[in-house]
C-alpha positions as CSV (number, residue, x, y, z in Angstrom):
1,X,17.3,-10.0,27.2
2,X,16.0,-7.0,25.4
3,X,18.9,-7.5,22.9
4,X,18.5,-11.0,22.7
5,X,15.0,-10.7,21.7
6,X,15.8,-8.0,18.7
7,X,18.8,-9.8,17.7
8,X,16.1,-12.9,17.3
9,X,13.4,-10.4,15.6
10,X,16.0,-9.6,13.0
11,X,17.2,-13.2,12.2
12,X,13.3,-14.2,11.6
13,X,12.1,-10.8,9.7
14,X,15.0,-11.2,7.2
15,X,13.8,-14.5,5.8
16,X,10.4,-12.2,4.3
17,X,9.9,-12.6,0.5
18,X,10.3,-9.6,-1.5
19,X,10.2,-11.0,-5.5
20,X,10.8,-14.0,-7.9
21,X,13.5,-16.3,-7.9
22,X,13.5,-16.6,-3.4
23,X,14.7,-13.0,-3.6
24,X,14.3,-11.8,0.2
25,X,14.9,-8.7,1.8
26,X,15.4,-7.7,5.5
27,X,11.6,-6.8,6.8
28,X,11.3,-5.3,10.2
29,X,7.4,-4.5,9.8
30,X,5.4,-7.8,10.8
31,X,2.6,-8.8,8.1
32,X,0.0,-7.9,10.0
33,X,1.0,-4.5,10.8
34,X,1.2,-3.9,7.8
35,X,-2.0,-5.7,6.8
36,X,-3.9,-3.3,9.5
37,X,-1.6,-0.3,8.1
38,X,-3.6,-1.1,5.0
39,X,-6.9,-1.6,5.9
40,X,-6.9,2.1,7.7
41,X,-5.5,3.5,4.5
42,X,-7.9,1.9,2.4
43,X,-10.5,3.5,4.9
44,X,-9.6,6.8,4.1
45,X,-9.1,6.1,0.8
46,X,-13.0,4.6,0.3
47,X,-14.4,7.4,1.9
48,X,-12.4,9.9,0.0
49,X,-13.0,8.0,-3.7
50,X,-16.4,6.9,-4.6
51,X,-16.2,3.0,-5.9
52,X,-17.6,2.5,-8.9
53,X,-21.6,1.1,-8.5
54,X,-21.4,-1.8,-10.9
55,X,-20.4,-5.4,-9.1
56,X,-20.1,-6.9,-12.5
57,X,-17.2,-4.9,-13.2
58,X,-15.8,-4.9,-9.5
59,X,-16.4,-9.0,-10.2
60,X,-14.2,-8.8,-13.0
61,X,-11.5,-7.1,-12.3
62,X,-11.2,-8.7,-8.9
63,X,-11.3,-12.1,-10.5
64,X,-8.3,-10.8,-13.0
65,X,-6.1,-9.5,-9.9
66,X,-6.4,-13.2,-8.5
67,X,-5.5,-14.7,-11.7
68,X,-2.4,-12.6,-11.0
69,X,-2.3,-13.2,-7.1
70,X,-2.4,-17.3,-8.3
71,X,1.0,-17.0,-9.8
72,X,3.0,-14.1,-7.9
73,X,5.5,-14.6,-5.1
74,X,3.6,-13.5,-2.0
75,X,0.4,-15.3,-0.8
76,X,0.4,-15.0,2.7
77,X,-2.4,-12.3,2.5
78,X,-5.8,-11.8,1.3
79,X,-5.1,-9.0,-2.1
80,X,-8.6,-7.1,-3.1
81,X,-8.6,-5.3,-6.7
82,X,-11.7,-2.2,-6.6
83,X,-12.5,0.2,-9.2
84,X,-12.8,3.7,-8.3
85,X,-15.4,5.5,-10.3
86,X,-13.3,8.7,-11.1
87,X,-11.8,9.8,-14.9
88,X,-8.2,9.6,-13.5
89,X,-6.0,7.4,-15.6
90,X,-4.0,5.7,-12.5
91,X,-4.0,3.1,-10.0
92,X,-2.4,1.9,-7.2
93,X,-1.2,-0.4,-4.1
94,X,-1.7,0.3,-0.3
95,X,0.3,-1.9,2.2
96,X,-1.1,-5.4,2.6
97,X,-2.6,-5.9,-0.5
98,X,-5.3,-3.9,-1.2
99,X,-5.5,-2.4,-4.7
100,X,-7.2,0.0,-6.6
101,X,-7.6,1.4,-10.2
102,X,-9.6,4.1,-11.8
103,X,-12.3,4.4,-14.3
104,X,-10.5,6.7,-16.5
105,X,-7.4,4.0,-16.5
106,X,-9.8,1.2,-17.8
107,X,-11.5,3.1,-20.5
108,X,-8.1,3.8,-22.4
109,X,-7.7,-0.4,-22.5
110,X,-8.1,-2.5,-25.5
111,X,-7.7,-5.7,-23.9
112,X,-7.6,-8.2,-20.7
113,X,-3.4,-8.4,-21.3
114,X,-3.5,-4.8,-20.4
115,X,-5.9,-5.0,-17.5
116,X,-3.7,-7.6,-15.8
117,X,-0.4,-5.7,-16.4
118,X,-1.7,-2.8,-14.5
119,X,-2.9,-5.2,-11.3
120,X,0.3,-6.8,-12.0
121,X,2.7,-4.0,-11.7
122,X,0.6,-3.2,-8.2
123,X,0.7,-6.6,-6.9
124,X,4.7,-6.0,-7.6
125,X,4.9,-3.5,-5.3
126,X,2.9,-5.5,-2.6
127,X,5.6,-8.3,-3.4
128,X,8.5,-6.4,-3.2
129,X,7.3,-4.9,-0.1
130,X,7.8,-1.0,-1.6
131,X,5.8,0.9,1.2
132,X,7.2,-1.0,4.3
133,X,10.7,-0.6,2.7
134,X,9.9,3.2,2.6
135,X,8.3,3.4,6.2
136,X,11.8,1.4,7.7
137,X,13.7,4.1,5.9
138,X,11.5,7.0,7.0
139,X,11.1,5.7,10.6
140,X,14.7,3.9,11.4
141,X,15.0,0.3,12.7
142,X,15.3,1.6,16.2
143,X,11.8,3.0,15.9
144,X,10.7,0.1,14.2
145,X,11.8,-2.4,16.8
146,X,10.2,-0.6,19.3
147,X,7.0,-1.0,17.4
148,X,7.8,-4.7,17.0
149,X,8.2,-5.1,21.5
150,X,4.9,-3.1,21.7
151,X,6.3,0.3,23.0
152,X,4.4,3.2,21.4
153,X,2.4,1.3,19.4
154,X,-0.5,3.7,18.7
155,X,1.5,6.6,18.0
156,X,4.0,5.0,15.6
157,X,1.3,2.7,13.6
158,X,-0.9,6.2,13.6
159,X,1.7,8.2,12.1
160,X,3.0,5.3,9.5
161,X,-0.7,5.4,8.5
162,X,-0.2,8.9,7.5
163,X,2.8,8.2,5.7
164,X,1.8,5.3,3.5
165,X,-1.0,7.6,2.5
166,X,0.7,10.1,1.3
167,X,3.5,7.6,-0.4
168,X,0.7,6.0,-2.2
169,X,0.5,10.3,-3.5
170,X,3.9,11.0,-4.3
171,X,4.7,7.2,-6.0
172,X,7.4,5.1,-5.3
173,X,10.5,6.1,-6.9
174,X,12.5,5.5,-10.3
175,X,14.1,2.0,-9.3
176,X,10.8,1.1,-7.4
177,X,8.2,1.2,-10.2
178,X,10.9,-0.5,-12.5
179,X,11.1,-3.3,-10.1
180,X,7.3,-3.4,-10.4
181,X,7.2,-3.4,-13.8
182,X,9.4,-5.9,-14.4
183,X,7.6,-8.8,-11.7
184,X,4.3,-7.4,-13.6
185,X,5.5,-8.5,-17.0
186,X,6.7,-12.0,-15.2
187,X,3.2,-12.8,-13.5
188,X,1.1,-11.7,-16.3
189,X,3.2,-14.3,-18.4
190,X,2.9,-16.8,-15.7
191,X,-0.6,-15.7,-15.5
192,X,-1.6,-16.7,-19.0
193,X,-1.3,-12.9,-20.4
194,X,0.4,-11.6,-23.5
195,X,3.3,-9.6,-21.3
196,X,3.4,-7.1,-24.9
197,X,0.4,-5.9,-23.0
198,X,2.5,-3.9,-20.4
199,X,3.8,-2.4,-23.8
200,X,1.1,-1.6,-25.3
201,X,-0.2,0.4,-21.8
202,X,3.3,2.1,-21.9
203,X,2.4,2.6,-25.7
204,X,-0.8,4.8,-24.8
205,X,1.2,6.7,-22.1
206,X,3.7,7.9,-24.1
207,X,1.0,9.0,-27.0
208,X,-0.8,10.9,-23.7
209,X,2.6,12.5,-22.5
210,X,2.6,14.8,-25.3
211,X,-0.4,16.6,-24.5
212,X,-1.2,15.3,-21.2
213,X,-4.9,16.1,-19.6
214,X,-4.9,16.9,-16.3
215,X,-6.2,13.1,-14.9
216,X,-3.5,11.9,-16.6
217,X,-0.8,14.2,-14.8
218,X,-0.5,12.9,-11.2
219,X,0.6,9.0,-13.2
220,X,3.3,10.5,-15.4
221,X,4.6,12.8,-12.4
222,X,5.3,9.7,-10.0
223,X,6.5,7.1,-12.8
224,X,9.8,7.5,-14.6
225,X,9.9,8.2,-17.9
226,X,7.6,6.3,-20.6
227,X,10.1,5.4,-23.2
228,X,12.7,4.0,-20.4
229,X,9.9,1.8,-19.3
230,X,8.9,0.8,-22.4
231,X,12.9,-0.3,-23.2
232,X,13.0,-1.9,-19.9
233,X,10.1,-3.9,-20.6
234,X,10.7,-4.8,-23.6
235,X,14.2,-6.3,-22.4
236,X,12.1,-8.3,-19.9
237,X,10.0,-9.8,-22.2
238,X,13.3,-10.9,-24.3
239,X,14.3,-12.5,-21.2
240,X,10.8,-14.3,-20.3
241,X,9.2,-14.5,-24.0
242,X,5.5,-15.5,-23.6
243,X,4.6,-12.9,-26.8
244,X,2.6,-15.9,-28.4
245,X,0.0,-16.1,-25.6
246,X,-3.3,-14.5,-25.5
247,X,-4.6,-10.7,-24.8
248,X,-8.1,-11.3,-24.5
249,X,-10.5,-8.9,-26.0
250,X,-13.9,-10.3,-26.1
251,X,-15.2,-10.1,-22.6
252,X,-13.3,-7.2,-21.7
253,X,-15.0,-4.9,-24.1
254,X,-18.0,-5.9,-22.3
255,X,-16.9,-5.1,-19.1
256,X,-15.7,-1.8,-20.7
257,X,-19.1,-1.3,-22.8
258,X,-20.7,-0.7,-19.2
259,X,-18.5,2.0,-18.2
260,X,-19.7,4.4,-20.7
C-alpha cells in the first residue's frame, strides 16, 4: 500500500508548474508546505529586518509585484512584495511567495521598468520553484516522502525552515538566477514594462562592481557575473522584443522622493 500511495504522490507532484511555455518539473514538496515553510521564514526575517514605515511606498511596490504576479506562470498562491528599510542594494524570494527588497536597492532606480524587473526576477524564482528544488536535493526524496505520509513532520519542516533561510543568504546558483532573469524579462514584457529595464539594473551593477560598497557586496557575491547577465538578457529581449513599451518615471520618482 505504502508504495502504492508514493508511486501515486509522484505521478500527481510531477504535473507542478515551474516556468513559461507549461514547463513542469517533478515537485515532491506540496504547496502548502512550502507556503507555511515561507511564512516562518518571513517571521524570522521581519523580526530580524525593520520594514520600512511608509505604507504609501509598501502600497506601491506591492501593487507593482501584482502587476507582475497578473501575468506570471504560477497563481496558485497569495505573493506579498515589502520593503525593508535598510541601505543594502538587494532583494529577494522566500518559499511560497513572499518577497522582499531593500531601501538601498530602490534608491539606485530611475524608473518603474526597473522596479518591476527586480520583483520580476524574484517572482521567477517562486515560479521555477528554486528553494523547493534545493531542499529535495538537500533532503533526498526518501526524506521528502516521508514528510509528504506525515512521518516526522515537525522535525523535517523545522530543519527545512533553517535551510531555506540560509539559501535565501548564500543565493541560488549561476543557472538559477539566469533562469530568473530570463522569466523576469518575459513578465515584465507581459506586464506592460520596458524589459531594457532589467538592462539598465544590470547597467548600474556593473558600474558598482568596480568599487563595490559594502551593502552592495552580499548581491554581487550570490549572482553570477554582471556582464554575462547583461548578454543573457539582452539575447532574451531579442527573442521577446517589447523595447518600444514604457518605463515609467513619473510616479516612481515620487515614491522614491519619500525615501530620502
Amino acid at each position: 500500500m505504502k508504495k502504492f500511495l508514493i508511486g501515486f504522490i509522484f505521478l500527481f507532484l510531477s504535473c507542478a508548474t515551474t516556468g513559461p511555455g507549461g514547463k513542469k518539473s517533478l515537485i515532491l514538496i506540496p504547496t502548502s508546505t512550502e507556503v507555511e515553510i515561507g511564512r516562518k521564514v518571513s517571521s524570522e526575517v521581519e523580526s530580524n529586518e525593520k520594514l520600512l514605515n511608509n505604507q504609501k511606498v509598501q502600497n506601491y511596490v506591492n501593487d507593482v509585484g501584482q502587476k507582475i504576479v497578473k501575468v506570471c506562470d504560477r497563481r496558485d498562491i497569495k505573493y506579498t512584495f515589502k520593503v525593508i528599510d535598510k541601505a543594502e542594494v538587494n532583494a529577494f524570494a522566500c518559499p511560497g511567495g513572499f518577497i522582499y527588497i531593500y531601501t538601498g536597492l530602490i534608491k539606485i532606480l530611475d524608473n518603474e521598468a526597473q522596479l518591476a524587473s527586480v520583483l520580476a526576477h524574484e517572482v521567477g524564482h517562486v515560479v521555477a520553484r528554486h528553494s523547493v528544488k534545493h531542499l529535495q536535493t538537500v533532503y533526498g526524496y526518501s526524506i521528502l516522502i516521508d514528510v509528504l505520509l506525515g512521518d516526522k513532520m515537525s522535525d523535517v519542516a523545522r530543519q527545512m525552515i533553517d535551510a531555506a533561510a540560509f539559501l535565501i543568504l548564500q543565493g541560488y546558483g549561476r543557472d538559477n538566477e539566469f533562469e530568473a532573469d530570463n522569466y523576469g524579462i518575459l513578465y515584465t514584457k507581459k506586464a506592460n514594462y520596458n524589459p531594457k529595464g532589467m538592462i539598465q539594473l544590470f547597467e548600474k551593477f556593473k558600474d558598482m562592481e568596480d568599487n563595490p560598497p559594502s551593502v552592495f557586496e552580499t548581491l554581487i557575491a550570490s549572482h553570477p557575473p554582471t556582464k554575462d547577465r547583461i548578454n543573457n538578457g539582452n539575447k532574451q529581449i531579442e527573442k521577446i522584443g517589447g523595447t518600444n513599451l514604457p518605463y515609467y518615471t513619473g510616479k516612481f520618482t515620487e515614491i522614491k522622493a519619500l525615501l530620502k
